[in-house]
matplotlib code that plots the C-alpha trace (Angstrom):
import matplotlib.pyplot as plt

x = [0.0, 1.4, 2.1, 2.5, 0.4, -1.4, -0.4, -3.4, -5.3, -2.6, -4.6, -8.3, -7.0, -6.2, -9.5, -11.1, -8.9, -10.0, -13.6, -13.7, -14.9, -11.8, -9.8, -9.9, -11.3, -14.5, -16.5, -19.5, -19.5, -20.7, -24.5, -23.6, -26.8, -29.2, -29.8, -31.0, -32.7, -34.8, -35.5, -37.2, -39.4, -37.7, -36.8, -39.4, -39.9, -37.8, -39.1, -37.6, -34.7, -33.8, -34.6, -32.1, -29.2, -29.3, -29.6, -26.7, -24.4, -25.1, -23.9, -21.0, -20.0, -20.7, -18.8, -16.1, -14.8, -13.0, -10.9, -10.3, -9.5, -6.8, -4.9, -4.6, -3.1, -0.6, 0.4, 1.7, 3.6, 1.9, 3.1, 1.5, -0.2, 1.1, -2.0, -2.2, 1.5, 0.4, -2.2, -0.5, 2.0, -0.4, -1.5, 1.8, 2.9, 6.2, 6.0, 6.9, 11.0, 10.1, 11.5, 8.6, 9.3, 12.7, 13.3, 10.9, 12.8, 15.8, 14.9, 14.1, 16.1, 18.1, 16.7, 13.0, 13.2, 11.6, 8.6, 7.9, 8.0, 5.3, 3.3, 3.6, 2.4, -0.8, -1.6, -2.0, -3.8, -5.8, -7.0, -7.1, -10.1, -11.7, -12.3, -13.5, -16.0, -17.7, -20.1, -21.4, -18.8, -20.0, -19.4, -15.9, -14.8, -16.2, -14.4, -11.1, -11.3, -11.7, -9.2, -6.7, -8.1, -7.3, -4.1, -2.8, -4.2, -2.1, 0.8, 0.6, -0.6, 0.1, 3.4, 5.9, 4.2, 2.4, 0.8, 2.0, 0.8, 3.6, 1.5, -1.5, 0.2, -0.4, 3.0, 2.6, 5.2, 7.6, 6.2, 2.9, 4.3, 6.5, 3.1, 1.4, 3.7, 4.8, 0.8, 0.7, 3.8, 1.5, -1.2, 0.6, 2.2, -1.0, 0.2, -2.5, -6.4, -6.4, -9.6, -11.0, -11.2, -7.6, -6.4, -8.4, -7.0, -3.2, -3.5, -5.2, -2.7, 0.5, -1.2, -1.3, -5.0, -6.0, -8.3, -11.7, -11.4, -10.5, -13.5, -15.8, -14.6, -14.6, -18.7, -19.2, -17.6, -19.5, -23.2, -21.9, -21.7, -25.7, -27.3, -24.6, -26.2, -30.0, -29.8, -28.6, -31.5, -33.8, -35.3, -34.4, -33.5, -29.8, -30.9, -33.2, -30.2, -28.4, -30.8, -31.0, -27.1, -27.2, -30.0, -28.0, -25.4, -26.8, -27.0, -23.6, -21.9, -24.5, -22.8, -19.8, -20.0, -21.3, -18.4, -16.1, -17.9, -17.6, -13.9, -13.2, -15.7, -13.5, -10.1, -11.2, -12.0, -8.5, -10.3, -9.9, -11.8, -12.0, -14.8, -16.8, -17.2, -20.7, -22.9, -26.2, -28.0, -28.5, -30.9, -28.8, -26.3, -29.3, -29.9, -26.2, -25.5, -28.2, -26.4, -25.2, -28.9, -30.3, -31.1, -29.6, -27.4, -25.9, -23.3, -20.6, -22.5]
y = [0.0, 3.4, 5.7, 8.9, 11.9, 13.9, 17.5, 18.5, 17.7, 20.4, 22.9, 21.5, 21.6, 25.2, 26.0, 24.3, 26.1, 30.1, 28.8, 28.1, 30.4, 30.1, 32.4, 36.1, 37.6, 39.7, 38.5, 37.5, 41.0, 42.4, 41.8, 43.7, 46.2, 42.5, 44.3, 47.7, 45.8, 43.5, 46.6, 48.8, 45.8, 45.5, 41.9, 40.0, 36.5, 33.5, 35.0, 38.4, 37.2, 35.0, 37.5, 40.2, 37.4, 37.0, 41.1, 41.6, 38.2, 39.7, 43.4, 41.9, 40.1, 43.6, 45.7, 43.4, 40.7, 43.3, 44.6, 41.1, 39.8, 42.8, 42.1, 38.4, 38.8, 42.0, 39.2, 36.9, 39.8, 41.3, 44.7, 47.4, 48.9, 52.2, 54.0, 52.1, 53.1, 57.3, 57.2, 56.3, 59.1, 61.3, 60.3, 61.3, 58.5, 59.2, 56.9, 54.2, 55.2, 55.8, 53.4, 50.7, 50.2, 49.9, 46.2, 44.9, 46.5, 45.8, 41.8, 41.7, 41.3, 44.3, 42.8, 42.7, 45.9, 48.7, 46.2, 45.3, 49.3, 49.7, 46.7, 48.6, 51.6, 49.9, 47.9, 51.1, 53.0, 49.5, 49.5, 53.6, 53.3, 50.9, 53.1, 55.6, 53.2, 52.1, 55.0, 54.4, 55.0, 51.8, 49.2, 51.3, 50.6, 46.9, 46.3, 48.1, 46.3, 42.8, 43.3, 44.0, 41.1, 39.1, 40.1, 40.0, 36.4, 35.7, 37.0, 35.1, 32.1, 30.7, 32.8, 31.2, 27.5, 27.7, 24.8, 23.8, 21.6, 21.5, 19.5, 21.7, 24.8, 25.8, 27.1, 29.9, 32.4, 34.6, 37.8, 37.4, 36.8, 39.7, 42.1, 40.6, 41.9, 45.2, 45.3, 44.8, 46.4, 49.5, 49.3, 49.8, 52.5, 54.5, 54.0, 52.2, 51.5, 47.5, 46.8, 43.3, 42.3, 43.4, 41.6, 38.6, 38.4, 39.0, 36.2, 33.9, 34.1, 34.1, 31.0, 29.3, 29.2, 28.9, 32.7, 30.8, 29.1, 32.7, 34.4, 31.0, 31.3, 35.2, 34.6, 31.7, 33.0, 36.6, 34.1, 32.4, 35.7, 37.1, 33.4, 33.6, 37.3, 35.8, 33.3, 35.8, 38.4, 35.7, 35.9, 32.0, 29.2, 27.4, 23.9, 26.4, 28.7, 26.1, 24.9, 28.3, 28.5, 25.7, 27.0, 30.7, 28.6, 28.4, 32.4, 33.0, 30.7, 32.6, 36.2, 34.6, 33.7, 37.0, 39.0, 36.4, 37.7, 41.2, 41.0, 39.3, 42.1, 44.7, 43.2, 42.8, 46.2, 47.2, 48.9, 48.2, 45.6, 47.5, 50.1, 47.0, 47.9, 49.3, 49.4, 47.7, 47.5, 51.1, 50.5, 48.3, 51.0, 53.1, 50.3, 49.7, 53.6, 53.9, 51.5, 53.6, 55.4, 52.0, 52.3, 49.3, 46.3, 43.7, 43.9, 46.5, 46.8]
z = [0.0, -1.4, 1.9, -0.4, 0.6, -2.0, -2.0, -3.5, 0.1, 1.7, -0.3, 0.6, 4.2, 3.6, 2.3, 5.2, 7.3, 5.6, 5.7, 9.4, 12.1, 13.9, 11.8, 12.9, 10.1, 11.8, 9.4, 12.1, 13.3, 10.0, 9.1, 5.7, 6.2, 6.8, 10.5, 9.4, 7.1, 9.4, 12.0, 9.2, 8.1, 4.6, 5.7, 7.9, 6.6, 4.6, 0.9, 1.7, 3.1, 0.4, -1.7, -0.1, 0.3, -3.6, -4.4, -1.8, -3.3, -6.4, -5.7, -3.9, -7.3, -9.4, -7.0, -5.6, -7.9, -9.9, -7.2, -6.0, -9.6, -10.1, -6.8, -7.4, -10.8, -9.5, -6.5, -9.8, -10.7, -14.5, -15.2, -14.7, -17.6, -19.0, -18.2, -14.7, -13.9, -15.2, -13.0, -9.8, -10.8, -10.5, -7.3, -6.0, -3.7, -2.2, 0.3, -2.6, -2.0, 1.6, 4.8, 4.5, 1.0, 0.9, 3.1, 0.1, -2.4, -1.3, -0.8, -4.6, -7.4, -9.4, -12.5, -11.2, -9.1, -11.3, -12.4, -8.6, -7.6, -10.6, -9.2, -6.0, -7.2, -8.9, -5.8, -4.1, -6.9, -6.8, -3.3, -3.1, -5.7, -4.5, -1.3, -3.3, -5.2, -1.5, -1.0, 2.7, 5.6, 7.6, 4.5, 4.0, 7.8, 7.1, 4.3, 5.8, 9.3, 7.9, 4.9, 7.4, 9.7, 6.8, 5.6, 9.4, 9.7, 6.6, 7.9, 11.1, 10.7, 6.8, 5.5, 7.1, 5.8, 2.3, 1.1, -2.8, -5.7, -8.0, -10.2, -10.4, -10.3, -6.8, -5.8, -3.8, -5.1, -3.4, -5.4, -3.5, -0.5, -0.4, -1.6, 0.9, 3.6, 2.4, 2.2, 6.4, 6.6, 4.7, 6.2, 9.8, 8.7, 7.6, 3.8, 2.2, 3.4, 3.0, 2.0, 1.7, -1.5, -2.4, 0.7, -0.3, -3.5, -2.3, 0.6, -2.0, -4.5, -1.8, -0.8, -4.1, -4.9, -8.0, -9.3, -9.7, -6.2, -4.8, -6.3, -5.4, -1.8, -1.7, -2.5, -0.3, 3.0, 2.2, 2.0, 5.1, 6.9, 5.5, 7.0, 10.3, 10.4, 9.8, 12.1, 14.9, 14.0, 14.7, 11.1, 10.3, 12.5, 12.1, 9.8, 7.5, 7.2, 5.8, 3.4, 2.0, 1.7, -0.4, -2.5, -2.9, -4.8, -8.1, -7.5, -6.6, -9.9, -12.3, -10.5, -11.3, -14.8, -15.3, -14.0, -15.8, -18.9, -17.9, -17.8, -20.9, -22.6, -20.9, -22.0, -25.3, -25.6, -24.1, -20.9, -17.7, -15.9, -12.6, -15.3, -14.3, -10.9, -10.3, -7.7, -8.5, -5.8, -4.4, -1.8, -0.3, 0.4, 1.7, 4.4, 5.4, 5.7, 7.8, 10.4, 12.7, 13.4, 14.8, 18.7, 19.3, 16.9, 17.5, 14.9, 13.3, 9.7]

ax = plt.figure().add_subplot(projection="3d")
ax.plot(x, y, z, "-o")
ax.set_aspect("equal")
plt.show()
């Protein structure tokens, strides 16, 4: 009897391990505007409910996959495009040839220097707009306090240990690695925001996981989080809860096949993916912004 292990259950172990409850993300503290929701009467039974998990999985998709889908390919280390690399000019950033940057800079190659400063400078560009496309404070300060739950939890407990699949490409490469902590090493330093979705797709890729599992998991741990939210607000007990997750799966691969798509659309037009962000649920924005107006809540957002 062969004794071998298959590497390929290192990663499934891993994605166990980022789906669990254990790891200190703050996801359970964020109700994603579900609360404000339920207290002004616009969710009150299953049908609504189901109906607001899909709108808000759905505008989730639209608004983060782009974001999440830039920072993953920047952590395998494409260049910056020239318009990309004008733009973040423009924005100034100083800090790039400050004392954070250069320990990162210094640890990479001569040869690969200049294209990991313009990676750099796009990350930041990256992340800086897509605080700028979240229009209600309390989703910004969600998505900012658990991108930089994330990234920390990266950094702590998988850097020094990365699973890899030689055989299905899931090395996890030193590039990523070293974005993902100049990214902590940023965020500390007041340098960059560190919003989810670009910390998602920076862990993911350091980690070796494949760009479709990263967006699958991105939209399965934010359903997770609505039900965990439901179930708390007393609008749906646990076993239902789960039921309903597994019926919100047919909705979340249809958002995803639409944003895949969208971005091949985009790139064959020669624009930008991230013009794909939009925000298409607006009255789910209305709900989350008015948050911080409840009397009482029992969660962050």
């Amino acid at each position: 009897m062969s004794t071998a292990i298959d590497t390929s259950w290192a990663v499934e172990w891993l994605v166990y391990q980022l789906t669990d409850s254990l790891l200190p993300t703050g996801g359970f503290v964020c109700s994603s505007g579900l609360e404000a929701a339920a207290q002004h009467g616009w969710v009150r039974d299953e049908s609504s409910l189901m109906h607001w998990c899909e709108a808000s999985l759905t505008a989730c998709a639209r608004a983060s996959l782009p974001f999440l889908d830039e920072a993953y390919r920047l952590a395998h280390g494409h260049r910056p495009s020239a318009t990309a690399t004008a733009a973040a000019a423009r924005h100034h950033y100083t800090w790039c040839s400050g004392d954070w940057w250069d320990p990162i800079d210094t640890a990479m190659s001569s040869s690969t220097s200049s294209t990991s400063a313009g990676i750099w400078r796009e990350l930041v560009a990256l992340d800086d707009r897509c605080d700028a496309c979240i229009t209600t404070n309390v989703a910004r300060k969600s998505s900012q306090s658990q991108g930089r739950a994330l990234i920390t939890a990266y950094v702590r407990c998988f850097a020094d240990n990365p699973p890899s699949d030689p055989a299905n490409g899931r090395v996890a490469t030193q590039h990523a690695e070293q974005l993902a902590h100049g990214f902590l090493q940023g965020i500390r330093r007041g340098h960059v925001v560190g919003h989810l979705p670009i910390s998602f797709g920076l862990s993911c890729a350091a980690l070796g996981l494949e760009l479709e599992r990263t967006r699958h998991l991105f939209l399965f741990l934010y359903a997770r989080n609505l039900f965990s939210s439901a179930v708390r607000l007393n609008l749906v007990g646990p076993y239902r809860a789960q039921r309903l997750l597994q019926q919100l799966s047919a909705r979340a691969t249809e958002a995803m096949q639409q944003h895949v798509a969208q971005m091949q659309a985009y790139e064959a037009a020669g624009e930008s993916p991230i013009a794909a962000t939009a925000q298409i649920a607006p009255l789910l924005d209305l709900f989350q912004g008015a948050h911080d107006r409840l009397y009482s809540r029992l969660f962050h957002s």
